[in-house]
PyMOL commands that place a pseudoatom at each C-alpha (Angstrom):
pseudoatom trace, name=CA, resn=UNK, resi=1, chain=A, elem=C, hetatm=0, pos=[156.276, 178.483, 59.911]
pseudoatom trace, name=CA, resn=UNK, resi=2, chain=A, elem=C, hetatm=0, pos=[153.823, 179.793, 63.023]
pseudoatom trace, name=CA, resn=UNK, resi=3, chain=A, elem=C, hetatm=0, pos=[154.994, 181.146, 66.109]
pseudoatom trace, name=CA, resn=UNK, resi=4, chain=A, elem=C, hetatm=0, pos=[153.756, 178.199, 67.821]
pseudoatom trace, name=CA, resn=UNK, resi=5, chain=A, elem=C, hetatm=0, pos=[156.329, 175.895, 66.143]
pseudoatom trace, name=CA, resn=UNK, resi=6, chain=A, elem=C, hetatm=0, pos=[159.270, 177.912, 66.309]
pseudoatom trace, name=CA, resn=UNK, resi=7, chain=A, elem=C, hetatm=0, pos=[158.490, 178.336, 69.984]
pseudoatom trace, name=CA, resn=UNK, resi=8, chain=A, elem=C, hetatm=0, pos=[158.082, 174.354, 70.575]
pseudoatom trace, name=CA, resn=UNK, resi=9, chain=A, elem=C, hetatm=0, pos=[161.609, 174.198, 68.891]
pseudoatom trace, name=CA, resn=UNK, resi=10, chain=A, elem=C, hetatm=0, pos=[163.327, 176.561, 71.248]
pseudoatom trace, name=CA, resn=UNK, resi=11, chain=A, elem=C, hetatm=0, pos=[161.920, 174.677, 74.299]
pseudoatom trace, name=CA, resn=UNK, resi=12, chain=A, elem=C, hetatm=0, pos=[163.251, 171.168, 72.608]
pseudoatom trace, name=CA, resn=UNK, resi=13, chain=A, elem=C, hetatm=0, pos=[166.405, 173.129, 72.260]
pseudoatom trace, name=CA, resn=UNK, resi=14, chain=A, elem=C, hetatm=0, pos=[166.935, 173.999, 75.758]
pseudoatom trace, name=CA, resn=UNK, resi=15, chain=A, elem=C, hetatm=0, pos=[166.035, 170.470, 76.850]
pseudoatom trace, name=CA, resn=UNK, resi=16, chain=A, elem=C, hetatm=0, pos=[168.630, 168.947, 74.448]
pseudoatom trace, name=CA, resn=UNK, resi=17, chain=A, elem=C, hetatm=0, pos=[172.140, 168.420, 75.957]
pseudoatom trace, name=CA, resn=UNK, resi=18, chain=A, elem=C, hetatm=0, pos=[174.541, 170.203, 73.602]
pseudoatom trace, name=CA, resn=UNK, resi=19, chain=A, elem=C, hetatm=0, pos=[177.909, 172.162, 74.033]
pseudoatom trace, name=CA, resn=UNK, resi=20, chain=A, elem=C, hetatm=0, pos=[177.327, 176.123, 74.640]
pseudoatom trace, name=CA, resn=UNK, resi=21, chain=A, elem=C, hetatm=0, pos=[178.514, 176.456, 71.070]
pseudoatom trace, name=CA, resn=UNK, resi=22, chain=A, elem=C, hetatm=0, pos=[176.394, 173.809, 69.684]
pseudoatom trace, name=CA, resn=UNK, resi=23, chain=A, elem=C, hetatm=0, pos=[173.701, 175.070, 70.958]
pseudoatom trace, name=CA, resn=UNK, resi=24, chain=A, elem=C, hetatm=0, pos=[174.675, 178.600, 70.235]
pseudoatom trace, name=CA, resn=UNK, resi=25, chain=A, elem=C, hetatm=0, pos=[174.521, 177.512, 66.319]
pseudoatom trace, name=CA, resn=UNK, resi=26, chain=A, elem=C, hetatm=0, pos=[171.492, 176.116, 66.205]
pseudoatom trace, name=CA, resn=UNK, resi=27, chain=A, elem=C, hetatm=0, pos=[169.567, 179.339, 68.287]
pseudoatom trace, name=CA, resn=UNK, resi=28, chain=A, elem=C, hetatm=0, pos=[171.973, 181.038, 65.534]
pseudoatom trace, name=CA, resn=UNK, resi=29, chain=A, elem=C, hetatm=0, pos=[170.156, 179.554, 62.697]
pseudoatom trace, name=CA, resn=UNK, resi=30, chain=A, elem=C, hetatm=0, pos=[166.636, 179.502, 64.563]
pseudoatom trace, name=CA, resn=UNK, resi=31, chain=A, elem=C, hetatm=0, pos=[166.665, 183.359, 64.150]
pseudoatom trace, name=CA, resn=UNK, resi=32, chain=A, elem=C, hetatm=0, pos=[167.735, 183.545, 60.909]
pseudoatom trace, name=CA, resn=UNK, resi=33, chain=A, elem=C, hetatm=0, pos=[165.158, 181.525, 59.542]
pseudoatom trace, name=CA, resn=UNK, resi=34, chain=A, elem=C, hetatm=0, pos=[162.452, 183.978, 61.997]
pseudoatom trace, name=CA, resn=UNK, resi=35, chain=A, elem=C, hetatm=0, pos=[164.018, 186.913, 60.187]
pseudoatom trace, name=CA, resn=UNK, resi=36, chain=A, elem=C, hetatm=0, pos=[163.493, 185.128, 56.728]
pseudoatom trace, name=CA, resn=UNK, resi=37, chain=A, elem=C, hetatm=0, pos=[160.016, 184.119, 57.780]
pseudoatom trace, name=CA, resn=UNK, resi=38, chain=A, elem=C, hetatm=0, pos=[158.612, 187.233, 59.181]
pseudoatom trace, name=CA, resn=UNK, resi=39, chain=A, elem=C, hetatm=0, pos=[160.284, 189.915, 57.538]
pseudoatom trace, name=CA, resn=UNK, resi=40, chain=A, elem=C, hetatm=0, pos=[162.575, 191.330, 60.813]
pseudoatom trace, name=CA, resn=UNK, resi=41, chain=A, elem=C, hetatm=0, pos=[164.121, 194.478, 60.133]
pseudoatom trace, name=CA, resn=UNK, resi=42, chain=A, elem=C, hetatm=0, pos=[168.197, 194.687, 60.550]
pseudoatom trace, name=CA, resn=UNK, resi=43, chain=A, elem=C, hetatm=0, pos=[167.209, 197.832, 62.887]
pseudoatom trace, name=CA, resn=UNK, resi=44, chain=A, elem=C, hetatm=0, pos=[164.154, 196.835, 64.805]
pseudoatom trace, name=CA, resn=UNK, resi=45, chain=A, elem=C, hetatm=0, pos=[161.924, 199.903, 65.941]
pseudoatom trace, name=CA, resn=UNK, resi=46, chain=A, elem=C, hetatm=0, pos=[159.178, 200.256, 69.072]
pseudoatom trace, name=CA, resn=UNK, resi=47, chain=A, elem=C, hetatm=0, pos=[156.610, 200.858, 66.044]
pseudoatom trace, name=CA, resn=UNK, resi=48, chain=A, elem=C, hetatm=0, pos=[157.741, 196.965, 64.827]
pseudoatom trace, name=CA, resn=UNK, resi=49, chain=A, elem=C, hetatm=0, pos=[157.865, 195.552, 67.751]
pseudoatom trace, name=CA, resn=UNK, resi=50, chain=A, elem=C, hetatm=0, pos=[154.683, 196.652, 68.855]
pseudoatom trace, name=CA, resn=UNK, resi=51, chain=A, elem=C, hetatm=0, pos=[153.343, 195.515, 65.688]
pseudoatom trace, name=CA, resn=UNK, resi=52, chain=A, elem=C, hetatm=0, pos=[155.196, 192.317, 66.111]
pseudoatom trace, name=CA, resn=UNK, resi=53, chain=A, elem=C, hetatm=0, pos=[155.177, 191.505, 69.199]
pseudoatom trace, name=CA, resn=UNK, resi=54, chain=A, elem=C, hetatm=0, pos=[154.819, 187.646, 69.371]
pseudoatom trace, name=CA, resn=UNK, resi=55, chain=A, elem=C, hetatm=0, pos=[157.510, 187.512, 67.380]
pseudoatom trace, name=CA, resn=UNK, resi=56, chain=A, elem=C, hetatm=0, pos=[159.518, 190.188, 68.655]
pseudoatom trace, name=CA, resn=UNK, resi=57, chain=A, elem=C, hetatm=0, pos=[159.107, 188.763, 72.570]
pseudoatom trace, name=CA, resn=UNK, resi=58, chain=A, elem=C, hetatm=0, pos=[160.186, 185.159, 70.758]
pseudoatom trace, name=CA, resn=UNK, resi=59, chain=A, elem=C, hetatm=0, pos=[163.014, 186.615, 69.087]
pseudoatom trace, name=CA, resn=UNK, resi=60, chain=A, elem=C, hetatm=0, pos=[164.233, 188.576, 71.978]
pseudoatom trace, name=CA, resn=UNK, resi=61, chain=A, elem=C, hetatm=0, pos=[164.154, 185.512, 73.984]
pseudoatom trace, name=CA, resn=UNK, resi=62, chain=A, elem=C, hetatm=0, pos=[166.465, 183.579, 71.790]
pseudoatom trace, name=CA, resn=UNK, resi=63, chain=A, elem=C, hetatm=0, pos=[168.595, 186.419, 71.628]
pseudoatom trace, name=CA, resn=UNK, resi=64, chain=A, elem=C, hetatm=0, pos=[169.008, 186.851, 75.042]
pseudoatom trace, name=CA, resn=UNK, resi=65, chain=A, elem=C, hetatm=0, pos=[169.196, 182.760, 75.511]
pseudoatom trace, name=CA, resn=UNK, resi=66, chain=A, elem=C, hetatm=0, pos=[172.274, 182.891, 72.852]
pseudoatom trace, name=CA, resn=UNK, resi=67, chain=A, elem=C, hetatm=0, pos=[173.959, 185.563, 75.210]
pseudoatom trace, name=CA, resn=UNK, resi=68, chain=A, elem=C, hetatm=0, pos=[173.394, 183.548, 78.129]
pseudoatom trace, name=CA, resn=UNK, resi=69, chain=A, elem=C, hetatm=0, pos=[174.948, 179.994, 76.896]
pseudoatom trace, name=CA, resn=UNK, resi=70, chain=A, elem=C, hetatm=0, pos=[178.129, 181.928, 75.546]
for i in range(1, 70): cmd.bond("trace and resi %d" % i, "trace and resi %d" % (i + 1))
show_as sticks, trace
zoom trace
């Protein structure tokens, strides 16, 4: 799992008509499987995310896409 493709799947996401929590489920289960992937602490830190940071800015971005929808 790269960056790259998990980043192509949250674009097709937001291009896909679904309900707010549809759509909320699946960015649900998009960062869970980032977490799995790369490791991402429960408490994320400045030191990880500046270690991190394509995946932190990625992560952050669904996050923040999840709060938006709901």
């Amino acid at each position: 799992m790269s960056i790259e493709s998990l980043m192509n799947e949250y674009e097709l996401l937001q291009t896909q008509t679904k309900t707010g929590e549809q759509l909320d489920d699946l960015y649900a289960d998009l960062m869970i499987r980032m977490e799995k992937a790369f490791e991402i602490p429960g408490i994320i830190t400045g030191e990880w995310e500046q270690d991190n940071k394509p995946v932190s800015t990625l992560y952050r971005l669904i996050a923040s896409s999840r709060l938006m929808k709901t």
